[in-house]
C-alpha positions as CSV (number, residue, x, y, z in Angstrom):
1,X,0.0,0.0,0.0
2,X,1.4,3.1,-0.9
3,X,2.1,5.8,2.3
4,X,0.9,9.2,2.4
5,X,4.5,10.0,4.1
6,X,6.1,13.6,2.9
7,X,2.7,13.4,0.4
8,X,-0.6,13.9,-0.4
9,X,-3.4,12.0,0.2
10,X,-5.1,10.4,-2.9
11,X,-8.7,9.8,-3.3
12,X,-9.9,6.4,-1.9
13,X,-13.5,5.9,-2.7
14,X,-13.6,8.4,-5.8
15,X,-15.9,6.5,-8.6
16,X,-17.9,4.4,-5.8
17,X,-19.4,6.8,-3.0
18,X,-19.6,10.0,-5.6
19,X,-18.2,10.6,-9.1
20,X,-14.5,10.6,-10.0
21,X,-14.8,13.1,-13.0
22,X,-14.7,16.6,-11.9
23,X,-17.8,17.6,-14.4
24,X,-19.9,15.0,-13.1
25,X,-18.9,15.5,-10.0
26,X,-20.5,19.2,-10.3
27,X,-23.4,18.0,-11.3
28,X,-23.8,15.3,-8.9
29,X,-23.7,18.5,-6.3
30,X,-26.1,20.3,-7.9
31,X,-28.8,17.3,-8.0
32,X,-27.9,17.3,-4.2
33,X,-27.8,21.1,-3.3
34,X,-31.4,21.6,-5.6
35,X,-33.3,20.2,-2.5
36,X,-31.9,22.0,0.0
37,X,-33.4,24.8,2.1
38,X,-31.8,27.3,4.4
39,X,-33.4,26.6,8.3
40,X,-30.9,28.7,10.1
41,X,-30.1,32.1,10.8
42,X,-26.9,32.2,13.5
43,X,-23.4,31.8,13.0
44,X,-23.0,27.6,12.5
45,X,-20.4,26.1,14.6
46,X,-20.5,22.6,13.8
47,X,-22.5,20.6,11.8
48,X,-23.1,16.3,11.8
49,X,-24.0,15.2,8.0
50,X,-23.9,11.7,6.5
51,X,-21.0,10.3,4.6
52,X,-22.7,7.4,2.3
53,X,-22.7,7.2,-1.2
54,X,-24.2,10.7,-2.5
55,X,-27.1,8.3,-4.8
56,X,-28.7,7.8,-0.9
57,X,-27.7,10.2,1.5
58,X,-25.7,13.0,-1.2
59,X,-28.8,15.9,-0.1
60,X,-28.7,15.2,3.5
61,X,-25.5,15.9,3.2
62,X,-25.7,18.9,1.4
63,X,-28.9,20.1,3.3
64,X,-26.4,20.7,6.1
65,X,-23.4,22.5,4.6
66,X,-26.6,24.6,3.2
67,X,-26.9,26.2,6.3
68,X,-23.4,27.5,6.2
69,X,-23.4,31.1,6.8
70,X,-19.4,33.0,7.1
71,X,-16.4,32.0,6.6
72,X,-14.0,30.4,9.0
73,X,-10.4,30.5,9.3
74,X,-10.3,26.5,9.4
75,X,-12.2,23.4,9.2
76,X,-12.0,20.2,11.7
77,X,-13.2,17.0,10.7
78,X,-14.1,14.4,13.2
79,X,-15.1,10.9,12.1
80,X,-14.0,7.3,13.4
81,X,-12.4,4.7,11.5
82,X,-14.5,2.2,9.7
83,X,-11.7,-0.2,8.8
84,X,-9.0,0.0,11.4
85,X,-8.7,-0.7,15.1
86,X,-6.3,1.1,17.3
87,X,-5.4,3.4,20.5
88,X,-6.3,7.1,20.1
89,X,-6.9,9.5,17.4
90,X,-5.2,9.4,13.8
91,X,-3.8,13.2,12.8
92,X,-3.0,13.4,9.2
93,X,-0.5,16.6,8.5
94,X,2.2,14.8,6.8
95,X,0.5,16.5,3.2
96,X,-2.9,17.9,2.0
97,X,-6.1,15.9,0.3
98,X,-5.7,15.7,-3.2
99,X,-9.1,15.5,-5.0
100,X,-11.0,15.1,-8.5
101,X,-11.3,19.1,-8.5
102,X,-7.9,20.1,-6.9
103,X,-6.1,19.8,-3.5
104,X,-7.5,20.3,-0.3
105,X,-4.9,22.4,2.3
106,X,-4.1,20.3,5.7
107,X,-3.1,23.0,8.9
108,X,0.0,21.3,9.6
109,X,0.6,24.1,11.9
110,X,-2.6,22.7,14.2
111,X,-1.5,19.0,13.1
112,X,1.8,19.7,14.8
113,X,0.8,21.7,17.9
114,X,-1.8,19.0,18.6
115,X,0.9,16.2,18.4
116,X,3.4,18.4,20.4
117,X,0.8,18.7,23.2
118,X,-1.0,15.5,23.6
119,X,1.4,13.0,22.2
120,X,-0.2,10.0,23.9
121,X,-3.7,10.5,22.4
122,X,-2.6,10.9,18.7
123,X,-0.8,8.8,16.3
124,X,0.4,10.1,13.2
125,X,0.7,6.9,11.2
126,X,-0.6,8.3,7.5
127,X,-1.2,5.0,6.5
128,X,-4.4,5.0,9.2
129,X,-6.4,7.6,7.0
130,X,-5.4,6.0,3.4
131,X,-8.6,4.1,2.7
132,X,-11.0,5.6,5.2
133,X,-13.9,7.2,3.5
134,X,-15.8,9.1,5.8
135,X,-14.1,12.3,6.0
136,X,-13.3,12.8,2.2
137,X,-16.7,12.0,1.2
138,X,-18.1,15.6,2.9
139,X,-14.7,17.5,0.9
140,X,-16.7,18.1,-2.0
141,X,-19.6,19.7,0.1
142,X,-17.0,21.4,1.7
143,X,-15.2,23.0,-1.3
144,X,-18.9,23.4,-2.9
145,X,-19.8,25.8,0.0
146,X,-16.6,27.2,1.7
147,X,-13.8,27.0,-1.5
148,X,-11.0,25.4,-1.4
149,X,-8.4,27.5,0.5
150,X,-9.9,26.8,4.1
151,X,-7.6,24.3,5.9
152,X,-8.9,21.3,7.1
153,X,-7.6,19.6,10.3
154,X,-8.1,15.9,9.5
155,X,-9.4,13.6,13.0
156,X,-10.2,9.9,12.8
157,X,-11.0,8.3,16.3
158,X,-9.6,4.7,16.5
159,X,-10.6,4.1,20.3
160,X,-13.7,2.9,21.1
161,X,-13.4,4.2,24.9
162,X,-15.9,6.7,25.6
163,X,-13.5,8.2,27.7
164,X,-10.9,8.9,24.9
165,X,-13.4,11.1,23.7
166,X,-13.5,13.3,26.4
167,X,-9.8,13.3,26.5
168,X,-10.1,14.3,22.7
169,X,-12.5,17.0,23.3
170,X,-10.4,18.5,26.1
171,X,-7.6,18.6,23.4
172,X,-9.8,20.0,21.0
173,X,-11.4,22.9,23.8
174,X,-8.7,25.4,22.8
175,X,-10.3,25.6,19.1
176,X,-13.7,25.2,19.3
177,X,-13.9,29.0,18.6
178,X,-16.7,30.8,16.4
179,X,-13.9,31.6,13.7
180,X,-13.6,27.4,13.1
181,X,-15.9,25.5,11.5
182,X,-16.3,21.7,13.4
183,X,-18.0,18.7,11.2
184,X,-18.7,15.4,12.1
185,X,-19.0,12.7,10.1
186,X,-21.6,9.8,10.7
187,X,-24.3,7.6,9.5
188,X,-27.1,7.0,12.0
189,X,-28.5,2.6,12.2
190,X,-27.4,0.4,10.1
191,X,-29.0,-2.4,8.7
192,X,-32.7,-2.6,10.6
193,X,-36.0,-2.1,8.4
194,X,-37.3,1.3,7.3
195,X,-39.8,1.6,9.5
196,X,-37.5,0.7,12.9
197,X,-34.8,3.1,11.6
198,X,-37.1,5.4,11.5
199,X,-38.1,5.3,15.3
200,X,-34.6,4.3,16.4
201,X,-32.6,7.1,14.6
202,X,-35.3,9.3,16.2
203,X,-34.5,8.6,19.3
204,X,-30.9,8.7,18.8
205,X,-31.1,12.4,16.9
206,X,-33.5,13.4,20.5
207,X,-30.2,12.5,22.3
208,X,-27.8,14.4,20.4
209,X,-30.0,17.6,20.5
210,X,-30.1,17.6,24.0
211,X,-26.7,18.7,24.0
212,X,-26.0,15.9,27.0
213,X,-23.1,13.5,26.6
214,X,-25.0,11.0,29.2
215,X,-28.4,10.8,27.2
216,X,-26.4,9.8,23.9
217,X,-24.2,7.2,26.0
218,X,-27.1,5.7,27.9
219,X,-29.2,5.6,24.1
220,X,-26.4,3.5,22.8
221,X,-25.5,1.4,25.8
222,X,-29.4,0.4,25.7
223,X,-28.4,-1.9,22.3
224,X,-28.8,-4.7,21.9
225,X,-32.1,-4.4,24.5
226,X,-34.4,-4.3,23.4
227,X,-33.4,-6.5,20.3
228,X,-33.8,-5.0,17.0
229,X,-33.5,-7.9,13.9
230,X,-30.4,-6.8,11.7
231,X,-29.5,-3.7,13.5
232,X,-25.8,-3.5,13.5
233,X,-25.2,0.0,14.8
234,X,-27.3,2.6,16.0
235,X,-24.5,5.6,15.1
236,X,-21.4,4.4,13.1
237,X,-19.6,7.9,14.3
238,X,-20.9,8.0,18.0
239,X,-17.0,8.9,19.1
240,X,-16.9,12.0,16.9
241,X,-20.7,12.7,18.1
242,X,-19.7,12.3,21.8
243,X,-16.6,14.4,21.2
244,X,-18.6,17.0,20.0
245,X,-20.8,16.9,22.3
246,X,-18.5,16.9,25.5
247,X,-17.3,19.9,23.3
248,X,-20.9,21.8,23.4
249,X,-21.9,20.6,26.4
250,X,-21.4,24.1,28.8
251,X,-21.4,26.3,25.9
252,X,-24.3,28.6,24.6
253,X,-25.3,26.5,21.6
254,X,-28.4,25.2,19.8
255,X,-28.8,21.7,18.3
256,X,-31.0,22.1,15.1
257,X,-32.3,18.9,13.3
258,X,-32.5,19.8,9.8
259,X,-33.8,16.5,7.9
260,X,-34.0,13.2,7.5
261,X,-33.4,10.1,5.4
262,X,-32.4,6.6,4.9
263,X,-31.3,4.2,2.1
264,X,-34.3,2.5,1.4
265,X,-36.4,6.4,0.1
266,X,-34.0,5.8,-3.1
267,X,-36.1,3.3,-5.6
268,X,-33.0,2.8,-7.6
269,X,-30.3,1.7,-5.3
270,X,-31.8,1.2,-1.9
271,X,-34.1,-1.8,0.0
272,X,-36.6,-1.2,2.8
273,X,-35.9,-4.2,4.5
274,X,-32.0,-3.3,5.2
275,X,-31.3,0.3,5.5
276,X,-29.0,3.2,6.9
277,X,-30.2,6.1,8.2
278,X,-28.9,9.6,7.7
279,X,-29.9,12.6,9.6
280,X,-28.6,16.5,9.4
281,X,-27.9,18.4,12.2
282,X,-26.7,21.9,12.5
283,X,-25.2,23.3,15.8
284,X,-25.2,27.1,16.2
285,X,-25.0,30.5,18.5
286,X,-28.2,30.7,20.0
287,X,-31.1,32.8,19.1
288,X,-32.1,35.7,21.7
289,X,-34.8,35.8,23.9
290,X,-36.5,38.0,21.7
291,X,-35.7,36.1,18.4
292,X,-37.1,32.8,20.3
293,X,-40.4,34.1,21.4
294,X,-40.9,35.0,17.8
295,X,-40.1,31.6,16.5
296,X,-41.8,29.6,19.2
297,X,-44.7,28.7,16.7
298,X,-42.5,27.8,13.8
299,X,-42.7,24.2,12.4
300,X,-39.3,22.4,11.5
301,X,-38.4,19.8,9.6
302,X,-37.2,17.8,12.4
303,X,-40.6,18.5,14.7
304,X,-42.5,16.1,12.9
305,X,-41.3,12.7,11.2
306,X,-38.9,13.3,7.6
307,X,-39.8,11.0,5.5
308,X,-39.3,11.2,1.5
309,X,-42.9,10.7,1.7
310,X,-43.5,13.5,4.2
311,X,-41.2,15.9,1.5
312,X,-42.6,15.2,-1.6
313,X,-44.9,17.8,-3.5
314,X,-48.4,15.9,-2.3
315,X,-46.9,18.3,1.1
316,X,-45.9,20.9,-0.9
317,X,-49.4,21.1,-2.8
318,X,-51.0,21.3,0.9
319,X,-49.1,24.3,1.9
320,X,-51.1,26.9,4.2
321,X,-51.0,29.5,0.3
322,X,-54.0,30.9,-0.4
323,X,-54.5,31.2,-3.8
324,X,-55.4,34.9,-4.1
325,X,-52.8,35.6,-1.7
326,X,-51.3,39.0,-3.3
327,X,-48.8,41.6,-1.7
328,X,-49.3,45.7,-2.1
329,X,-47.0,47.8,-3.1
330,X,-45.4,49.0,0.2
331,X,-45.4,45.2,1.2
332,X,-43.3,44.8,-2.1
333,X,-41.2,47.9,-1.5
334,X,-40.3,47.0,2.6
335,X,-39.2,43.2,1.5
336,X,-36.9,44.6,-1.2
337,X,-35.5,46.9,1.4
338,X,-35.1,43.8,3.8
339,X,-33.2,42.2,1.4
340,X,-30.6,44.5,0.3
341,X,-29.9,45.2,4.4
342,X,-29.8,41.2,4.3
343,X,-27.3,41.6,1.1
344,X,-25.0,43.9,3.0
345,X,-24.8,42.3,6.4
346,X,-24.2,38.8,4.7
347,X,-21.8,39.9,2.7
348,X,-19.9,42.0,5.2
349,X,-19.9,39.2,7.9
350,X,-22.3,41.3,10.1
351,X,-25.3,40.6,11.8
352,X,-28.4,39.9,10.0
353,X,-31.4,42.1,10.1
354,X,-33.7,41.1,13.0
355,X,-37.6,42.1,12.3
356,X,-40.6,42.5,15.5
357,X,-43.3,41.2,13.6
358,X,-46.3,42.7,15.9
359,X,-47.1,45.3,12.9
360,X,-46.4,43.9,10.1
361,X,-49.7,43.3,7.6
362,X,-50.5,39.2,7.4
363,X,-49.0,39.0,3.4
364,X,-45.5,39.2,4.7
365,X,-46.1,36.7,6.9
366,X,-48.0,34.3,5.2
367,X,-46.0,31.1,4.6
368,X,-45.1,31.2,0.7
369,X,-42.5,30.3,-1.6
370,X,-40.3,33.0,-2.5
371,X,-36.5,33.0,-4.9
372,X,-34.1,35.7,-4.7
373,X,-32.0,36.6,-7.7
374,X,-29.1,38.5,-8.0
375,X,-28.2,40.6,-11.1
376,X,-24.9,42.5,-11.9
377,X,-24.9,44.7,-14.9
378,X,-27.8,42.5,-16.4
379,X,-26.2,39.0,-15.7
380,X,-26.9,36.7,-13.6
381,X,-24.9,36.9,-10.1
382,X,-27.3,34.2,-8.2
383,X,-30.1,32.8,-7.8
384,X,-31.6,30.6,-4.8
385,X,-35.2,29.9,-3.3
386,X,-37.7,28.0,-2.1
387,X,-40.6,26.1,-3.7
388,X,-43.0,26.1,-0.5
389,X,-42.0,27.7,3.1
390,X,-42.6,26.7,6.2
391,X,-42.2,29.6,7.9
392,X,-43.2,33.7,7.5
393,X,-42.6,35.2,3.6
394,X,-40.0,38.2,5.3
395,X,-37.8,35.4,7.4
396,X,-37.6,33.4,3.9
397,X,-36.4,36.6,1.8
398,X,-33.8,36.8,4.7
399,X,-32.4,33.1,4.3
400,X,-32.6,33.1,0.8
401,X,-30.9,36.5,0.0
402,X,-27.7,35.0,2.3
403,X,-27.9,31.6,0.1
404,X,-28.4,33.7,-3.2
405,X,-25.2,36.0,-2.3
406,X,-23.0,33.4,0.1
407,X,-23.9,29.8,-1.3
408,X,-24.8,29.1,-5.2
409,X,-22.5,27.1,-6.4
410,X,-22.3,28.0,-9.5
411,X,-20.8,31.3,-8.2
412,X,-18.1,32.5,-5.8
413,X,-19.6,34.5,-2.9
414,X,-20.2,37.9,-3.7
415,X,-17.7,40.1,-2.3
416,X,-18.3,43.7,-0.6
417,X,-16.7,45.4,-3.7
418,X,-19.7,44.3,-6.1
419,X,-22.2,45.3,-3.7
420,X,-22.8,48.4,-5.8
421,X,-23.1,46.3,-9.1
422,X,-25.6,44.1,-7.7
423,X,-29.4,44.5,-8.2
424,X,-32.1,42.4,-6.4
425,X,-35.3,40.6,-8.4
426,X,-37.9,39.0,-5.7
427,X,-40.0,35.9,-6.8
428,X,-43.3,35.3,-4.8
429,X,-44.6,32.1,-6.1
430,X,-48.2,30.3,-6.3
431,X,-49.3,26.6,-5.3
432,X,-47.8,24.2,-7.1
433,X,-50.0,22.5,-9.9
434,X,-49.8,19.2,-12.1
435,X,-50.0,19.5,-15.6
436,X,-51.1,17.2,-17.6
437,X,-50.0,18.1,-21.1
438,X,-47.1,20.6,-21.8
439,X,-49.4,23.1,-23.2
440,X,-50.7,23.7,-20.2
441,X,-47.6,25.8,-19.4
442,X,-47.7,29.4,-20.9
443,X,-44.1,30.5,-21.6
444,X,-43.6,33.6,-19.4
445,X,-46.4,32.7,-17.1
446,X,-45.6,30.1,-15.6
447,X,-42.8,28.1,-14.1
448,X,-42.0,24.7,-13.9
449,X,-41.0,22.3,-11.4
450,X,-39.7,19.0,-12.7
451,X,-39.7,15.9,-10.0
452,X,-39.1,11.8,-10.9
453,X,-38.1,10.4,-7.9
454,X,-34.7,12.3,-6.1
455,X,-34.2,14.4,-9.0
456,X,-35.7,18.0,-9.0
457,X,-35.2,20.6,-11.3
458,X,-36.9,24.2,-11.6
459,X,-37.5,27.3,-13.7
460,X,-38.9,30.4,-12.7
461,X,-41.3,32.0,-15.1
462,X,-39.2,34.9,-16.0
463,X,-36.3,32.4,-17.6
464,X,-38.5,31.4,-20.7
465,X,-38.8,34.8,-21.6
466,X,-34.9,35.8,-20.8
467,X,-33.7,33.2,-22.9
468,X,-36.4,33.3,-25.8
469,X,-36.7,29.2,-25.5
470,X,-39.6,27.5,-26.9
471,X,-42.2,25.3,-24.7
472,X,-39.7,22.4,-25.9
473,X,-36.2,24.2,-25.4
474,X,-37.4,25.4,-21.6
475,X,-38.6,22.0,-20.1
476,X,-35.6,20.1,-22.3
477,X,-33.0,22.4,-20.5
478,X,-35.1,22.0,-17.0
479,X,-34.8,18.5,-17.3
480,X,-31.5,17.7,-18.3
481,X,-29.6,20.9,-16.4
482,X,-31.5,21.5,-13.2
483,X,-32.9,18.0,-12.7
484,X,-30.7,15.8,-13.7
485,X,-32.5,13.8,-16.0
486,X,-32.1,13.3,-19.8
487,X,-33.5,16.3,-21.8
488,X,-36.7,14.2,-22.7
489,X,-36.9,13.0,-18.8
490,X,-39.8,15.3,-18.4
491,X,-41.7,13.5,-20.6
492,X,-41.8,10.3,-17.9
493,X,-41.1,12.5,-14.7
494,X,-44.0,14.4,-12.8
495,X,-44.3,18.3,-14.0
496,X,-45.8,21.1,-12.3
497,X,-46.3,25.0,-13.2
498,X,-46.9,27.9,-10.9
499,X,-46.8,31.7,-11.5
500,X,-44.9,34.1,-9.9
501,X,-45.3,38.0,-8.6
502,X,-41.5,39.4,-9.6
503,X,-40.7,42.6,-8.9
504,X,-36.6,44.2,-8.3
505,X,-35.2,47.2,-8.2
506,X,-33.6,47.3,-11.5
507,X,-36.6,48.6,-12.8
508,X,-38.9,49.2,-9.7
509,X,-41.7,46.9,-10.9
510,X,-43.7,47.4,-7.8
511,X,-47.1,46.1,-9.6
């Protein structure tokens, strides 16, 4: 086996857990990223995500580098090792990650201050992290989100002593600042039916979230009682959890379940009757009194039971949207303003606005879909939204003005020097509705939401008429470019249209 000594890491799992080739790697993302949603609003300082092949867990994943809101100086990665035993933790410095898009910066500097100071709990063996998949599966998330110039300090936990992981946390105390980013890496049961994982993952997320390192110990010390048939694990990562956790444990955080999944929801690839669970969690500063009474009422994804089922668009039909649901002209001008002060604090790392929302009138707090699109000098600068909301119209222009200008991919964040440049275009959208021929979409009226299975592509209205396309050319390029599917997918996916109140301040459409 070749040693990673006084050299870079190599890819190990490259071609099996997500796609070798840099292009198809992209695109891989985007099917992932396209069903994410922004449920956060404080500085993140950790998150847990999944590290299975992208085909089952890829927009779990993704739903929790999502939430990722400023930039850090650099990145720790906690996960344990899945194919060797041994004493301690494994600390990987000797080179950086090389990977189908580029290299991947190590902080040797932390590597070797870590090793200096506690040289009984880490080995430095670079053969221990050669084949392990766990943390280089969440790189391209990373890089998709953050870039690739943030350092990444690389952990693998090879003790399975509970203790060792408050001895690692300890180690790890100095760090755990709001300017570095923590991520742990870990699958939730393995192997039980869909229904059980369901239940048992439940419980084991409700452990984590309490921010206690005895409720998560006493969860997984309660296997194998009661007896679960095939249940192999309950958490594959519990060491990196618990060290996190013993991390969190006195500080001023908040635990936020974001969403869930497991293997069997893919009709492809997985089985119901052997799955893996996968659940997102996002740890950040907590909300203020204030900002907590406001958002005592709101309903998360992780307050009632996520399921593919429980996500699909029979839900998103049944959103609370009235259908004559309309917004006046001061509504429209206020939500423009909101965004711009959004644009500016996201962009200058400072606080977002915070809104009281005694007097506001009900249309800006009715629970619709809304995009946010960002031009500069007429071209497209990004671009991010939400189908369906589950939460008030003015807190969704907020999240999705800091995903438009921090986190499309297809973009690099937009700096503080283009704020001038920059013009905003809000998209209020209508219930979604099935079609049942093509010509039941009217180009420039409506847009189009294409679904078969995990792949989801969409169009706003406004794109038919920028581009000129043809009823043809527009669900052709939604199918193939934003879904994921071949250019005539559409034709054997599910399609739905909706319409759209746009209005910007390039041209003050305020009607």
């Amino acid at each position: 086996m070749k040693t990673a000594t006084s050299h870079n890491r190599q890819p190990a799992v490259a071609g099996q857990f997500y796609p070798a080739q840099p292009t198809e790697l992209e695109q891989s993302l985007d099917v992932c990223f396209a069903q994410t949603t922004v449920m956060v609003d404080k500085p993140v300082r950790a998150l847990i995500c999944p590290h299975a092949g992208y085909v089952f867990s890829g927009h779990v994943a993704a739903t929790a580098f999502a939430q990722l809101n400023q930039r850090y100086k650099r990145v720790f990665l906690l996960g344990a090792s899945h194919r060797r035993s041994y004493k301690g933790v494994s600390l990987f410095y000797q080179g950086d990650f090389n990977m189908p898009y580029g290299t991947v910066p190590v902080d040797k500097t932390v590597g070797k201050t870590l090793e200096a100071q506690h040289p009984h709990l880490f080995t430095t063996d670079p053969t221990l992290q050669l084949q392990e998949h766990s943390l280089e599966v969440l790189l391209p998330f990373l890089h998709r989100t953050l870039g690739d110039q943030i350092p990444i300090v690389p952990l693998l936990i090879g003790s399975t002593e509970p203790d060792d992981c408050k001895q690692l946390a300890d180690a790890l105390k100095s760090w755990f600042t709001s300017d570095n980013l923590f991520i742990v890496s870990t699958d939730f049961s393995h192997y039980p039916t869909g229904e059980a994982a369901i239940l048992l993952d439940r419980e084991t997320m409700e452990a984590i979230i309490s921010n206690q390192p005895r409720a998560l110990e006493k969860v997984l010390g309660a296997f194998p009682q009661p007896s679960v048939p095939g249940l192999a694990t309950r958490l594959c990562g519990w060491r990196a959890v618990l060290t996190l956790m013993h991390l969190t444990a006195h500080e001023d955080l908040t635990y936020h379940p974001l969403t869930y999944a497991h293997s069997g929801e893919n009709p492809q690839y997985g089985e119901t009757n052997r799955v893996v669970g996968y659940w997102a969690i996002a740890i950040t500063e907590k909300a203020s009194e204030t900002e907590t009474k406001a958002s005592e009422t709101k309903t998360t994804a992780a307050e009632t039971k996520t399921t593919a089922a429980e996500t699909n668009v029979d839900a998103v039909k049944e959103a609370n949207i009235a259908p004559s649901f309309s917004l006046t002209a001061t509504a429209k001008a206020n939500l423009l303003k909101l965004s711009r002060e959004t644009l500016k604090a996201a962009v200058k790392g400072r606080p977002l606005p915070t809104i009281d929302p005694t007097n506001l009138p009900d249309c800006v707090k009715a629970n619709v879909g809304a995009f946010v699109t960002l031009h500069q000098l007429c071209r497209l600068r990004g671009c991010i939204g939400q189908l369906t909301a589950n939460r008030p119209l003015y807190k969704t222009i907020i999240d999705m003005t800091v995903s438009a200008a921090l986190h499309d991919g297809r973009f690099a964040p937009v700096s503080p020097e283009e704020l001038a440049t920059i013009d905003i275009e809000l998209s209020i959208l209508s219930p979604l509705e099935p079609i049942e021929k093509a010509t039941d979409i009217v180009l420039g009226h409506h847009g189009i939401l294409i679904e078969k299975g995990r792949h989801r592509g969409v169009f706003l209205p406004q794109v038919a008429t920028e581009t000129g396309w043809d009823l043809e050319t527009f669900l052709g390029h939604c199918s193939r470019d934003k879904a994921g599917l071949d250019w005539d997918g559409w034709k054997k996916a599910t399609v739905y249209r909706f319409t759209a109140t746009i209005f910007g301040e390039r041209d003050n459409r305020l009607v």
